[in-house]
BANU-92135 format. One record per atom (N, C-alpha, C): residue in one letter; y, z, x. Coordinates in pm, whole numbers, padded with zeros to 5 digits, always signed. Atoms other than C-alpha are relative to their C-alpha. Layout:
! BANU-92135
aYZX;...
END
This chain:
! BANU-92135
x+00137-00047-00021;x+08947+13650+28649;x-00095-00087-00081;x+00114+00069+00017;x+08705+13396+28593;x-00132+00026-00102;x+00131-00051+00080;x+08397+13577+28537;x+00008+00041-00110;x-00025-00079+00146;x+08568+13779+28246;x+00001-00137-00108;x-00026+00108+00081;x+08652+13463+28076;x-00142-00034-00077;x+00109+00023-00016;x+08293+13352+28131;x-00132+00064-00127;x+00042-00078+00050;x+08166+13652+28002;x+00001+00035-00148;x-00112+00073+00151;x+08381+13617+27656;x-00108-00043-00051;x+00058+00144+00070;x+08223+13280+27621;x-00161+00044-00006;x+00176-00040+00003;x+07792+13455+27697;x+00017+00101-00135;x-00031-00090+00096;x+07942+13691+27460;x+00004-00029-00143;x-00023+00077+00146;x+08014+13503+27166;x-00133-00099-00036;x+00122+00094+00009;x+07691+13254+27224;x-00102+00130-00047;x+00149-00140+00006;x+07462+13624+27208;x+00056+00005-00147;x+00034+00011+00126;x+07622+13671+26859;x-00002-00041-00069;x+00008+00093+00109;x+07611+13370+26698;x-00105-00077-00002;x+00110+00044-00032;x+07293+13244+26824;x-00117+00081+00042;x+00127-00044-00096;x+07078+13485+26998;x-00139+00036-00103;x+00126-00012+00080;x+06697+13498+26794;x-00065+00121-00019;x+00066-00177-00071;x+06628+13845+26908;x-00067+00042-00170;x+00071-00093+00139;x+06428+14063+26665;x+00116+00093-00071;x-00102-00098+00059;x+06656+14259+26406;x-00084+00122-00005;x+00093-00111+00074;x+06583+14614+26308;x-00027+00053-00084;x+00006-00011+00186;x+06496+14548+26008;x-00162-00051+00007;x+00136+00012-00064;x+06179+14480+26205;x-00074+00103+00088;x+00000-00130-00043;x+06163+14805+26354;x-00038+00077-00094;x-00051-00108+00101;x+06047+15071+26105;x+00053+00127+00036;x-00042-00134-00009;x+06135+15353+26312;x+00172-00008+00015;x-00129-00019+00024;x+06524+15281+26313;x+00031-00161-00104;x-00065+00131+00085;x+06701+15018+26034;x+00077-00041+00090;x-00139+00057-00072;x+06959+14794+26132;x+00105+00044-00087;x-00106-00030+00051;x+07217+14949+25880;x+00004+00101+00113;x-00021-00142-00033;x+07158+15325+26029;x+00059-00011+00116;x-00041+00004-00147;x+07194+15179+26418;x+00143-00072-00005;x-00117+00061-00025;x+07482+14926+26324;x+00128+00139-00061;x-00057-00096-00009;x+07644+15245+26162;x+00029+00111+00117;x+00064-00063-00122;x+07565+15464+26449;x+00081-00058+00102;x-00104+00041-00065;x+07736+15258+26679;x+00133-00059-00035;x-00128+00012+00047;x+08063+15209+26486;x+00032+00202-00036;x-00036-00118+00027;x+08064+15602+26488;x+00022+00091+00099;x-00045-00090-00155;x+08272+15762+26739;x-00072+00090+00070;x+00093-00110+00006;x+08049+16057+26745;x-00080+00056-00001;x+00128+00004-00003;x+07769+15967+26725;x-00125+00070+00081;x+00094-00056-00044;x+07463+16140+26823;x-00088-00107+00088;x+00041+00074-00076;x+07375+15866+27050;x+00055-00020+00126;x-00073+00010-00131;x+07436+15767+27414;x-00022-00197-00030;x-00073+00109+00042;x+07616+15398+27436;x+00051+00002+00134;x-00062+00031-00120;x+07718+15222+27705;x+00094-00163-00024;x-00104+00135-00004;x+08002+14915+27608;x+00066-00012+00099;x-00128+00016-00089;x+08156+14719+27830;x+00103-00134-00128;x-00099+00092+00067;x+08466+14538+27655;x+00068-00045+00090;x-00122+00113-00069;x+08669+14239+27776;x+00074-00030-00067;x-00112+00004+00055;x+08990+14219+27709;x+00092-00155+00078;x-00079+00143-00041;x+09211+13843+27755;x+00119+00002-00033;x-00164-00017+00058;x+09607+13905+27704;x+00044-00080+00058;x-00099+00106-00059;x+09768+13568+27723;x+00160+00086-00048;x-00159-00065-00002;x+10172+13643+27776;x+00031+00095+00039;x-00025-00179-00032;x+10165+13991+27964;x+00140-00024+00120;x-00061-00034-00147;x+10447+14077+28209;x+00109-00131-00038;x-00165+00115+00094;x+10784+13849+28226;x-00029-00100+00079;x+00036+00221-00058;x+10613+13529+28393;x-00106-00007-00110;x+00040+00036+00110;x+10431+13547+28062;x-00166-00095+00082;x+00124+00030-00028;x+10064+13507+28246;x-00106+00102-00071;x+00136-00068+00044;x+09712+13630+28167;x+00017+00140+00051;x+00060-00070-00086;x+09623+13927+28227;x-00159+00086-00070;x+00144-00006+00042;x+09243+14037+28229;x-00058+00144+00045;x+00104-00194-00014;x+09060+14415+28145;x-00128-00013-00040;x+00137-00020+00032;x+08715+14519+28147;x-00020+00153-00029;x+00046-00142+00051;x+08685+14831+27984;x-00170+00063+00023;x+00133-00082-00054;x+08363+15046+28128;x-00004+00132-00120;x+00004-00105+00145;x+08296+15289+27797;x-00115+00090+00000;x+00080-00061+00099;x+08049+15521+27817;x-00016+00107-00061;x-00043-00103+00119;x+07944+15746+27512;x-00101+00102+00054;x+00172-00098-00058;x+07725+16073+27652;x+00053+00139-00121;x+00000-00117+00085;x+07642+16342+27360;x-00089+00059+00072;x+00087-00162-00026;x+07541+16701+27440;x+00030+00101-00087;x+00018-00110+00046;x+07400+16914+27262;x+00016+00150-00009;x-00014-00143-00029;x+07542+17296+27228;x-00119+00057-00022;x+00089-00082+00035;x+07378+17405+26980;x-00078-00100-00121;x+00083+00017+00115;x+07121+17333+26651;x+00181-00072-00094;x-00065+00042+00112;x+07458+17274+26455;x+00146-00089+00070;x-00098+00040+00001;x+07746+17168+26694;x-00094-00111+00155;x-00005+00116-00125;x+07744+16816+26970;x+00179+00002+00054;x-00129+00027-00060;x+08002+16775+27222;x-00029-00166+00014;x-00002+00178-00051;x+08066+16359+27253;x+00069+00018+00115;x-00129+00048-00057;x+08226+16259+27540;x+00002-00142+00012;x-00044+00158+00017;x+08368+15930+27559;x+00099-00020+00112;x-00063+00019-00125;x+08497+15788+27909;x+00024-00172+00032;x-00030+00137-00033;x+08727+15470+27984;x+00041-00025+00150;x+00022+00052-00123;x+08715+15320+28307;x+00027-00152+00031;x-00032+00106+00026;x+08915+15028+28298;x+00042-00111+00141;x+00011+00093-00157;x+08878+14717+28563;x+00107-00098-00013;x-00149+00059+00063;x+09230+14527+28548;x+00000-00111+00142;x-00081+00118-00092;x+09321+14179+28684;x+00147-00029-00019;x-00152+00026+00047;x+09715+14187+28660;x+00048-00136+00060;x-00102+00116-00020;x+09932+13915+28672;x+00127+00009+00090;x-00130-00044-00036;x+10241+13908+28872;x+00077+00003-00068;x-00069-00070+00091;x+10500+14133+28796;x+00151-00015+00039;x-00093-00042-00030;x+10761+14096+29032;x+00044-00161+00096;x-00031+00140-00041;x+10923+13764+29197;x-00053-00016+00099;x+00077-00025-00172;x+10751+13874+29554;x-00093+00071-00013;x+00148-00074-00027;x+10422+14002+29435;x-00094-00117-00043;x+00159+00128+00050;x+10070+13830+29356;x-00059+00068-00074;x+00081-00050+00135;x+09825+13916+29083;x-00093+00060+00109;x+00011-00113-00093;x+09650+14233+29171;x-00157+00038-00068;x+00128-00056+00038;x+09275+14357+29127;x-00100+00105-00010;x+00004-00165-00048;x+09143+14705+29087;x-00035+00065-00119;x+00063-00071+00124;x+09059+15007+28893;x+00154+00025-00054;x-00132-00077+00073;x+09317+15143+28630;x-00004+00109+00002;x-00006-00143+00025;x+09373+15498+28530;x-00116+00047-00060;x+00147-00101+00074;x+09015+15670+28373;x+00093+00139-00117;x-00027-00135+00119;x+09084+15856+28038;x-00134+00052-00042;x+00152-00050+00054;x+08781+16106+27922;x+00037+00108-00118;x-00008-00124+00111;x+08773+16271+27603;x-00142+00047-00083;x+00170-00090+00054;x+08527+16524+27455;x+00051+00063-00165;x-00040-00021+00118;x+08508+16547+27091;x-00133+00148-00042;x+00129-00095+00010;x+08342+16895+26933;x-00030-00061-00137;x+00051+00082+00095;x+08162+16745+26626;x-00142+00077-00068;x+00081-00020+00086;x+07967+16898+26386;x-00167-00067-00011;x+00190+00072+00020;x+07524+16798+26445;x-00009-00071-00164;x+00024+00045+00183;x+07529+16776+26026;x+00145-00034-00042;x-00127+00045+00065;x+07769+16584+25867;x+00021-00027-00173;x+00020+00040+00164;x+07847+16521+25493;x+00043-00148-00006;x-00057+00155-00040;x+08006+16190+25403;x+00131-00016+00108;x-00073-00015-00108;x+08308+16272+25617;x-00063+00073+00120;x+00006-00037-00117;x+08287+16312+25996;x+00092+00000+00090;x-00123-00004-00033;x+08514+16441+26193;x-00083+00003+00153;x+00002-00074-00077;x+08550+16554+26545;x+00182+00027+00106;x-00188+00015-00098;x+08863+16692+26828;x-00061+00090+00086;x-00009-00052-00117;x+08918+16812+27125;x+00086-00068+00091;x-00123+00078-00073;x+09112+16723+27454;x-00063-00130+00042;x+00005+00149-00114;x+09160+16407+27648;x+00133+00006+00107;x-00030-00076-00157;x+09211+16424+28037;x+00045-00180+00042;x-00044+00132-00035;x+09421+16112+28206;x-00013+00039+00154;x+00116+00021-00150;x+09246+16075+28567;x+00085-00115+00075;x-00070+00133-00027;x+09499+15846+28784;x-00102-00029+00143;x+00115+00090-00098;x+09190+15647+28953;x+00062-00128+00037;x-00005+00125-00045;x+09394+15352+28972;x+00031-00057+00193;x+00003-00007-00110;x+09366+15165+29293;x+00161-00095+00078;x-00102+00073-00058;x+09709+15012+29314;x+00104+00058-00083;x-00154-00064+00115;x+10109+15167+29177;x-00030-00071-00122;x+00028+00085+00122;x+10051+14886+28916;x-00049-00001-00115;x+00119-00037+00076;x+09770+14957+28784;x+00045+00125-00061;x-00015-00139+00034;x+09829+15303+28677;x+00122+00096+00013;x-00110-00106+00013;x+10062+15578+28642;x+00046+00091+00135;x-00028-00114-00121;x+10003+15797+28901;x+00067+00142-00025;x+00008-00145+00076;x+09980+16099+28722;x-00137+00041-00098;x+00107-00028+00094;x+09755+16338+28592;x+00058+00095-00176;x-00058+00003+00138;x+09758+16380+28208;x-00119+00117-00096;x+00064-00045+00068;x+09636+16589+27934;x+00059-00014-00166;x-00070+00055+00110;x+09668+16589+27563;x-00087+00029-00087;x+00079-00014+00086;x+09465+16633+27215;x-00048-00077-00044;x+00015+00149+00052;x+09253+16393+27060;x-00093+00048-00113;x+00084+00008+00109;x+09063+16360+26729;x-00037-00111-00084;x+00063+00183+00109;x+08831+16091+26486;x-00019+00140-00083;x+00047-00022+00133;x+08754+16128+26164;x-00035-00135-00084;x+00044+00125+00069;x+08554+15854+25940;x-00065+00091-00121;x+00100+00021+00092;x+08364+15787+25637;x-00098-00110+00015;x+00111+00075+00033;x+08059+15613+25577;x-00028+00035-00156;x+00025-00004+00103;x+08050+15500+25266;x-00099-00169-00083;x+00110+00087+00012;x+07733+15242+25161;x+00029-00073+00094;x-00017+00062-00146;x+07801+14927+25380;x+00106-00002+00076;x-00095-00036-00031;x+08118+15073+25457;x+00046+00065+00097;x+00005-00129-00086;x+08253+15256+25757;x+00151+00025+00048;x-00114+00031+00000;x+08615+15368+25799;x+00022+00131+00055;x-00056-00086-00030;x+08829+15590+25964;x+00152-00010+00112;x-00079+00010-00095;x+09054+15647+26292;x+00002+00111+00107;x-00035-00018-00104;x+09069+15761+26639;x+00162-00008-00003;x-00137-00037-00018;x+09413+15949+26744;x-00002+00099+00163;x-00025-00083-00140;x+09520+16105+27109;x+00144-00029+00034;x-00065+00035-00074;x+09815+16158+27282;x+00005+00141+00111;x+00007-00042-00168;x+09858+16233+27670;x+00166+00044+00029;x-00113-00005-00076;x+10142+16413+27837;x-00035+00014+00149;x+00018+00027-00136;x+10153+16389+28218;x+00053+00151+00041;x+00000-00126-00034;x+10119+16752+28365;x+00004+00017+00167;x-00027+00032-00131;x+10109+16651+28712;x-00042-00112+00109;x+00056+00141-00059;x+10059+16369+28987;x+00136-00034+00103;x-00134+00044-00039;x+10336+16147+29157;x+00153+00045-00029;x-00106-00045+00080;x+10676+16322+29143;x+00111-00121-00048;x-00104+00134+00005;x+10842+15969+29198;x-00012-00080-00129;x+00050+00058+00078;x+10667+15814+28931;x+00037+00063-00120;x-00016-00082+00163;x+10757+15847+28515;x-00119+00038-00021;x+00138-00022+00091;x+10598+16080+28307;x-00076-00082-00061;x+00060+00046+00077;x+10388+16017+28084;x-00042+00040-00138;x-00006-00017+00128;x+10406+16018+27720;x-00019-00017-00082;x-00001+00150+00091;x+10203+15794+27512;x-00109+00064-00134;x+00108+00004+00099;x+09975+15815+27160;x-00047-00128+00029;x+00095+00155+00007;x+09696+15562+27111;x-00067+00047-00126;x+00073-00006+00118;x+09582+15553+26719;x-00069-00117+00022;x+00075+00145+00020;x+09306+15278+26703;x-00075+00044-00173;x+00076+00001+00167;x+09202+15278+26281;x-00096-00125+00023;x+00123+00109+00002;x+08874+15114+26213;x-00035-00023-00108;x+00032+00029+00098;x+08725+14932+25940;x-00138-00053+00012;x+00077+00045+00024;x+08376+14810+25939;x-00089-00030-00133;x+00116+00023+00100;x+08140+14617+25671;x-00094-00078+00043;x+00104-00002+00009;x+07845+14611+25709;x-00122-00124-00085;x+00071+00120+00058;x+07569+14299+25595;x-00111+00019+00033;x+00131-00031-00036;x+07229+14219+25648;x-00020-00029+00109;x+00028+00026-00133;x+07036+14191+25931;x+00093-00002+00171;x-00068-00073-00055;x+07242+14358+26136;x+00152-00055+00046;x-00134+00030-00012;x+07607+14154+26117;x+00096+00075-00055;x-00105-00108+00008;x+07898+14341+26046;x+00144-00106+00040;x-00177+00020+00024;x+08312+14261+26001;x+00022+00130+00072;x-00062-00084-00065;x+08543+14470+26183;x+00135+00001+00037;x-00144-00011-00046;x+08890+14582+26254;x+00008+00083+00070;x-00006-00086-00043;x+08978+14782+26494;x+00144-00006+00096;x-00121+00023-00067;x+09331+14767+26634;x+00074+00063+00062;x-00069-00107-00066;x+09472+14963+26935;x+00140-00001-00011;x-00141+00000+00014;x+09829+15080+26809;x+00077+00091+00129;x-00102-00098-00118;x+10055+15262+27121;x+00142+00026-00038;x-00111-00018+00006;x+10324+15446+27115;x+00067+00060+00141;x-00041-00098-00144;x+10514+15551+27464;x+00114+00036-00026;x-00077-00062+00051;x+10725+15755+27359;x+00107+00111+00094;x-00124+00010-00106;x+10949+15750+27683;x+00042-00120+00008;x-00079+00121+00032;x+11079+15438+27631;x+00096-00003-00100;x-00098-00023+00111;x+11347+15368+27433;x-00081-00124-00141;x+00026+00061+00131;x+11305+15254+27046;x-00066-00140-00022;x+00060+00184+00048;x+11278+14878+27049;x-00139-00039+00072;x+00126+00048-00115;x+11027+14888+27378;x-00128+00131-00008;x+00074-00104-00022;x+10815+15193+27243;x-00184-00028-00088;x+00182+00041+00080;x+10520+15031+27009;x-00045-00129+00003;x+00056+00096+00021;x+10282+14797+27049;x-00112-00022-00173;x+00013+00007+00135;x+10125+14690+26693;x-00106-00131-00011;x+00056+00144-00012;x+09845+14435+26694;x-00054+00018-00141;x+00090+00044+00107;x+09675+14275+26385;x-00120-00088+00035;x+00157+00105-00053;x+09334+14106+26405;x-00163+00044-00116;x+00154-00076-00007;x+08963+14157+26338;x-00122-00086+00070;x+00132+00041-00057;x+08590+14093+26470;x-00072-00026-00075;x+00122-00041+00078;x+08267+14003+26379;x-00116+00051+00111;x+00105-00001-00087;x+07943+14128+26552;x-00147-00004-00044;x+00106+00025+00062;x+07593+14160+26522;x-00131+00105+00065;x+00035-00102-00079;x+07351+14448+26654;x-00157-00095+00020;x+00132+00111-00030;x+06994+14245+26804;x-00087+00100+00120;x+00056-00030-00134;x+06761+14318+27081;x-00056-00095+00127;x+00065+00100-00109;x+06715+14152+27403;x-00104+00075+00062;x+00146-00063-00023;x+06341+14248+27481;x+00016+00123-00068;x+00009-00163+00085;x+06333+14619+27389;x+00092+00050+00002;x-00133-00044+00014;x+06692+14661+27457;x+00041+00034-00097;x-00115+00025+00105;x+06928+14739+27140;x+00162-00027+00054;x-00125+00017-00029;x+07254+14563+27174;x+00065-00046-00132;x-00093+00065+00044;x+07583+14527+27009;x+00071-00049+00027;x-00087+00056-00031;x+07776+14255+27031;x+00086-00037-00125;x-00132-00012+00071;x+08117+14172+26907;x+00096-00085+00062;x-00109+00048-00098;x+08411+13916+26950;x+00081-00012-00095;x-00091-00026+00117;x+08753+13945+26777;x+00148-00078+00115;x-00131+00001-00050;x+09135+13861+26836;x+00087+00090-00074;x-00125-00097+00060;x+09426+14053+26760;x+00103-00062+00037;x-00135+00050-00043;x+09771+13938+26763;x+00104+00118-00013;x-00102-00107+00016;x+10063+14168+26832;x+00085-00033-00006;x-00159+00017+00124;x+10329+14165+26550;x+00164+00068+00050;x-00077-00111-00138;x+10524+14454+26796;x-00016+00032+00148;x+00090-00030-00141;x+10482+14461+27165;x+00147+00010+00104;x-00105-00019-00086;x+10722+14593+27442;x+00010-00161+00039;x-00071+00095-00041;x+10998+14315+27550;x-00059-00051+00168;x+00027+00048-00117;x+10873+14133+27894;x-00131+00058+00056;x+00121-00085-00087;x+10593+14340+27951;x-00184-00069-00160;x+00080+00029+00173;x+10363+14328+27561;x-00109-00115+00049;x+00091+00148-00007;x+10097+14040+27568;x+00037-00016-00163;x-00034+00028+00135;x+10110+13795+27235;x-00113+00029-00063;x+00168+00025+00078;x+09723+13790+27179;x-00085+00101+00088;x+00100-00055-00052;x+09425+13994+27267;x-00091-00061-00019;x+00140+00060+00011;x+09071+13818+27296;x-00026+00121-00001;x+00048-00151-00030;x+08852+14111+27286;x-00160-00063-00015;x+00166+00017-00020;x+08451+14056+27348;x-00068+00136+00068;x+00042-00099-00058;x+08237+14358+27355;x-00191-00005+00019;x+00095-00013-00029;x+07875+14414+27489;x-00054+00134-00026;x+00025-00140-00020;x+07708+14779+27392;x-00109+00003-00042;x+00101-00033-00014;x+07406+14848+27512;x-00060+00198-00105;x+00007-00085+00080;x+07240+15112+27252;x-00108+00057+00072;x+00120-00064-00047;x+07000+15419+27363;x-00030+00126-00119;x+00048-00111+00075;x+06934+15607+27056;x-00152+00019+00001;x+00079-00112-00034;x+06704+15881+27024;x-00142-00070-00093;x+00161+00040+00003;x+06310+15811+26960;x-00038+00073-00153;
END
């Protein structure tokens, strides 16, 4: 997939070059509060990232294969003291061939949505939990499971000065869908690390760990190491964050695993007035 590649490369030029106004030129929001803000799962903001994902080595002809993660973050308000987040992935997958008589395949993946209940006032810790729903939208066997899933999920961080740390945790069991098709059984911990600088750049780790925990032992975790940098700006009156990182995975299922992740993210910011 071409364009994704493409996209990467506009991606990385926006945060290492782009002139945009910081908001540190803004007085009604800083650039710490917003670059915090969007490193916070939970946030009392609506967020719309799309992330690109580049996995050289996937699959056992050891080709590319290319995701576009569709992310967005919609908070609602219960009440004066509690927000529901939800947070919805919608992932656009170019696979590689998998099989000696197939071709690389293009389509939606599976849609996971989770709704965190989350506390309006927070102290220095912030938490939130609730479920997460596995949606088999994909438009090809490949792509997806073909099953529908459910499961628990919860964050919890700190913010601590230019500091921001915590971790995202869920896992899905498969409750119904395809009878032909395996369950489904997997955790996804992603731990985060952000620091924070001036004018709105920022360090970052953020590393999606899996566990499928129907597989057997040797082929059950993937394990990447890496980090990012990004930079939060505005194109005209927009607020955006951008972000580009690699990860390498130290553990990754046998024939299937990728070695590397590119990762380039775009997230359009709409906090509140």
């Amino acid at each position: 997939m071409r364009t994704n590649r493409s996209l990467l490369a506009l991606a990385l030029i926006a945060v290492l070059s782009f002139p945009g106004k910081s908001f540190a030129e803004d007085k009604s929001t800083s650039t710490e509060e917003l670059a915090k803000a969007a490193q916070n799962p939970v946030a009392d903001m609506i967020s719309l990232p799309f992330q690109f994902n580049t996995n050289p080595g996937y699959g056992p002809y050891s080709e590319t294969q290319e995701v576009i993660n569709i992310q967005p973050v919609i908070p609602i308000s219960l009440s004066p003291d509690w927000n529901l987040i939800t947070r919805t992935i919608v992932p656009v997958i170019s696979q590689p061939q998998l099989y000696p008589d197939s071709n690389r395949i293009f389509g939606l993946g599976d849609t996971t949505v989770s709704a965190f209940l989350s506390p309006a006032h927070s102290g220095k810790f912030i938490w939130g939990v609730g479920p997460a729903v596995l949606l088999p939208t994909a438009t090809d066997d490949d792509l997806g499971s073909g099953k529908w899933g459910a499961g628990p999920s919860a964050v919890g961080l700190i913010m601590d000065g230019p500091w921001v740390y915590g971790a995202l945790v869920n896992n899905i069991w498969s409750i119904a869908g395809d009878s032909s098709r395996k369950d489904v059984n997997q955790m996804t911990l992603q731990p985060f690390v952000n620091y924070n600088f001036k004018d709105g750049w920022y360090a970052s780790s953020s590393p999606l760990v899996t566990a499928n925990w129907m597989a057997e032992n040797d082929n059950r975790w993937t394990l990447p190491i890496g980090g990012a940098f990004g930079r939060v700006f505005r194109l005209g009156k927009q607020p955006i964050n951008a972000q580009v990182g690699a990860y390498y995975n130290v553990i990754a299922p046998d024939d299937v695993g990728p070695q590397w992740q590119i990762r380039a993210q775009l997230q359009f910011l709409f906090p509140k007035k």
